[in-house]
C-alpha positions in Angstrom: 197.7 134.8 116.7 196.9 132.8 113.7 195.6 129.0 114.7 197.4 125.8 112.8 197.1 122.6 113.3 200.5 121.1 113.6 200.1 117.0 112.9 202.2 114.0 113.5 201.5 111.6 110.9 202.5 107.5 111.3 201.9 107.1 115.1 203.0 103.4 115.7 204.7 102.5 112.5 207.4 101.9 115.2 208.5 102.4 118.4 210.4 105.2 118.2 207.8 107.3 116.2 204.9 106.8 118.5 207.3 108.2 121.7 208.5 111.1 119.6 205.2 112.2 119.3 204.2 111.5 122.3 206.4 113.5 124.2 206.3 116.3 121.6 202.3 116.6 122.2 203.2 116.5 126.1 205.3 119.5 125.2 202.7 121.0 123.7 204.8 121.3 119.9 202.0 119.1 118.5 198.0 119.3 118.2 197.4 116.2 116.5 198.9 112.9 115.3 197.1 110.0 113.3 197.4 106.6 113.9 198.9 103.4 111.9 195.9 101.0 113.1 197.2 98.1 111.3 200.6 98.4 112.6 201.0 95.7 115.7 201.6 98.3 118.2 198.8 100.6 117.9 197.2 98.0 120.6 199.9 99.1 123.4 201.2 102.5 122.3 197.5 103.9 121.9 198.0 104.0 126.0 201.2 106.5 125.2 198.4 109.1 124.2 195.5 108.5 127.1 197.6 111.7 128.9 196.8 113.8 126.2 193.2 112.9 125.3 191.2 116.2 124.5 194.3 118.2 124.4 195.1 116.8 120.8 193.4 115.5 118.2 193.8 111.6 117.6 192.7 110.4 113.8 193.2 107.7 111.8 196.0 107.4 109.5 193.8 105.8 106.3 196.3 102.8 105.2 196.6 101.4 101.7 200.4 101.1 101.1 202.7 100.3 104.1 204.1 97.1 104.8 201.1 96.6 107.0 198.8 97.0 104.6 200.2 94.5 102.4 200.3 91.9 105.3 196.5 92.5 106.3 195.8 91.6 102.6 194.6 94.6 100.9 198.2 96.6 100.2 199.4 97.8 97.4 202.6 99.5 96.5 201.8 103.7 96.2 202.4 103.6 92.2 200.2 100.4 92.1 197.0 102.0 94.1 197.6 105.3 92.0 197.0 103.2 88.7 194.2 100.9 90.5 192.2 104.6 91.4 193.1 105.6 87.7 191.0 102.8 86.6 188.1 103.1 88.9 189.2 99.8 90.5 188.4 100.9 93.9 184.9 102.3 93.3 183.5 100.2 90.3 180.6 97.6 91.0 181.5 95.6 93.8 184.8 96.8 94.8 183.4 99.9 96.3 181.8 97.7 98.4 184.8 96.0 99.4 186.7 99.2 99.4 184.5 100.1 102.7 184.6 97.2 104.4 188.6 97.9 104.2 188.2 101.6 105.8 185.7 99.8 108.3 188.3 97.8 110.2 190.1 100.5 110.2 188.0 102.3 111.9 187.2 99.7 114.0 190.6 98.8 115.0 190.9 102.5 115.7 187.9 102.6 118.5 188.4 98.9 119.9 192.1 100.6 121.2 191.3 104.6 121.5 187.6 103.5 122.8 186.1 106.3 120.7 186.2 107.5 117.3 188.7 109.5 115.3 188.7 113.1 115.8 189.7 113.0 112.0 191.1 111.0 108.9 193.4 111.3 106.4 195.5 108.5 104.7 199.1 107.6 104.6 200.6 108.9 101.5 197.2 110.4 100.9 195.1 107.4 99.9 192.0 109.0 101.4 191.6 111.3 98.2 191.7 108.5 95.7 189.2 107.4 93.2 186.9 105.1 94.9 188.6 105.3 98.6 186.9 108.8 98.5 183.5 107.7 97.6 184.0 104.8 100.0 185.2 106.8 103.0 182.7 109.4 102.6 179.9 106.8 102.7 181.6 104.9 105.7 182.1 108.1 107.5 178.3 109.4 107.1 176.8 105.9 108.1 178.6 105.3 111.1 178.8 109.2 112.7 176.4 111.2 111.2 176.1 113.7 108.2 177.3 117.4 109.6 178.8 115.1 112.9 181.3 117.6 114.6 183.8 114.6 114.3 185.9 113.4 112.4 186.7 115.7 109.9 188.8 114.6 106.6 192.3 116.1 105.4 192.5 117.8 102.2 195.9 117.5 101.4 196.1 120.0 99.2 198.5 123.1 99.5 197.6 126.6 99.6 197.6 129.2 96.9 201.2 130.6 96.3 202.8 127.3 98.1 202.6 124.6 95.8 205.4 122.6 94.3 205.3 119.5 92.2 205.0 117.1 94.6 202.5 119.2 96.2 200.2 119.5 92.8 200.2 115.6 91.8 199.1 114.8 95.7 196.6 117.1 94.6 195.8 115.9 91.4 195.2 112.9 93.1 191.5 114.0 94.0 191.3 116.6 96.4 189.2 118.6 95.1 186.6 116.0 94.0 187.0 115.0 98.0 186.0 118.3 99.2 183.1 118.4 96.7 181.9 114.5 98.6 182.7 116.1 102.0 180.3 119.3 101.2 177.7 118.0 100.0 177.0 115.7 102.8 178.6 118.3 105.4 181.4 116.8 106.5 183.9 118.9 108.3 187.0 119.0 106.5 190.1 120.8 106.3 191.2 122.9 103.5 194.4 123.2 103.3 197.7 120.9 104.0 201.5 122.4 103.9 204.6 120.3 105.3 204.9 118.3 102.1 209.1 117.6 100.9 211.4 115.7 99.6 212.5 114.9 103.0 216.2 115.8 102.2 218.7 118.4 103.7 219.5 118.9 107.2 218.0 120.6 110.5 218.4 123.9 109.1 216.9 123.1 105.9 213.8 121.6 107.6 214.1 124.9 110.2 214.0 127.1 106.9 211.0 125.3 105.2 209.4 125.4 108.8 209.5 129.0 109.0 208.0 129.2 105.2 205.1 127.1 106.2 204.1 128.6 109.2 204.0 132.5 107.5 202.4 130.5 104.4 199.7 128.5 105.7 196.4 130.1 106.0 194.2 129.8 109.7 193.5 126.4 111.0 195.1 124.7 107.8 197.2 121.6 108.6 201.0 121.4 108.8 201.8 117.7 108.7 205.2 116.1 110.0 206.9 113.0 110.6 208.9 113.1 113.9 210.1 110.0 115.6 212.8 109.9 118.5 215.8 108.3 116.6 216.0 106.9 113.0 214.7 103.0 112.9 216.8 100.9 110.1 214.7 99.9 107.7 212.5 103.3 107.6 213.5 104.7 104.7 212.4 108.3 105.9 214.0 107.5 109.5 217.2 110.0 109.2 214.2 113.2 108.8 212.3 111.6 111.3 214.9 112.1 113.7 215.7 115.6 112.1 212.3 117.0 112.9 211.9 115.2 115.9 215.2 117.7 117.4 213.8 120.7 115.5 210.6 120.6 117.2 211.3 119.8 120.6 213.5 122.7 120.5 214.1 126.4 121.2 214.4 127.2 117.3 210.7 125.7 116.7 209.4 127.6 119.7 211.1 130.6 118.1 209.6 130.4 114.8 206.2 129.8 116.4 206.5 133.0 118.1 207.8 134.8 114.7 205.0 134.0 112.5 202.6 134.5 115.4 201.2 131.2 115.4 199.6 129.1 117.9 198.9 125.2 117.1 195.3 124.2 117.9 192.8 121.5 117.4 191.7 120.9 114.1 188.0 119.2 115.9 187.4 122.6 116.8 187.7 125.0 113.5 187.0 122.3 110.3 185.4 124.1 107.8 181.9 122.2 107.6 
């Protein structure tokens, strides 16, 4: 059986997200899911995963360009904080420093409500490889746990050899490789690869189709990431797939497909590259 880590991103951007995951872990169809801490309801639906502590893994979803971002002061829209990395205006002079203390209340916001650190990190629309967030995170992460700590390790969102379309290689472009380098050389567990990345178009057979590809693609204890949430919230302007992969994995096709590619999900805390 070949190990993956099968991950829920956006726990708590809304109601229906964080109890689609949650009773997807309970089934056991999940083996991690990272956290929207600046969302208003990580406070109360942080309590939806205290069932499942040490069965998954429970990270934090790095935050530069939702809607809660932008209300806790430091958002940006995703093309904006691209161009700002470009520029080095995350990591020049005195805005690394204020870079960190950003990731820093996240990170505390994370432990004040999950009462211990992140198994992991990786960002929402995968900030945490950027220019400067990179630098900042690694520093942040190394202060407050430990060079070589068994936890958290960091997402490289990069996808594997042989599976990489063009959304795929400009989220890697984005810095992955320069993370992984950081991570190394300060020992740093870290994944190494990250499939699950679409257009988020199609139907349930579509997303059963690119399922199947992932899973036979995806090399041992890489990452498949997902977005499942119970029923499509207006507003969410990925809500409709949400809902779609929320039915395809709490089903008898995923479990199929599992069984197929000889797969079995597991913790990503236990078999990060370090």
């Amino acid at each position: 059986m070949k190990g993956l880590i099968l991950c829920a991103d956006d726990f708590a951007v809304h109601g229906e997200a964080s109890r689609g995951i949650a009773q997807l872990a309970q089934q056991g169809r999940l083996s991690a899911t990272s956290a929207m801490v600046l969302s208003p309801r990580w406070a109360q639906d942080a309590a939806l995963l205290q069932d499942l502590r040490g069965r998954i893994d429970v990270g934090l979803h790095l935050d530069w360009t939702s809607d809660f971002a932008l209300a806790s002061g430091h958002g940006l829209s995703l093309h904006a904080a691209m161009l700002k990395a470009a520029l080095g205006g995350f990591g020049r002079g005195a805005a690394l420093a204020a870079t960190r203390a950003v990731i820093e209340r996240q990170l505390d916001a994370f432990e004040a409500h999950w009462g211990a650190p992140p198994d992991y990190v990786d960002g929402h629309q995968h900030v945490q490889q950027f220019a400067g967030i990179r630098e900042a995170l690694v520093q942040a992460l190394v202060n407050r746990y430990g060079a070589g700590a068994a936890k958290p390790y960091v997402r490289i969102s990069r996808a594997p050899q042989g599976a990489a379309d063009t959304k795929s290689r400009i989220i890697a472009a984005m810095g992955a490789a320069a993370l992984e380098a950081l991570l190394a050389a300060q020992a740093v567990p870290r994944t190494t690869a990250l499939l699950g990345i679409y257009d988020f178009a199609g139907d349930t057979q579509r997303y059963a189709r690119l399922m199947q590809r992932w899973l036979e693609q995806a090399p041992a204890h890489s990452i498949i990431m997902c977005h499942p949430a119970q029923a499509a919230v207006p507003g969410d302007a990925i809500g409709a797939a949400r809902a779609r992969e929320f039915d395809y994995l709490g089903g008898t096709a995923f479990a199929d497909a599992l069984a197929l590619a000889g797969v079995q999900l597991v913790r990503g805390a236990v078999s990060a590259a370090r």
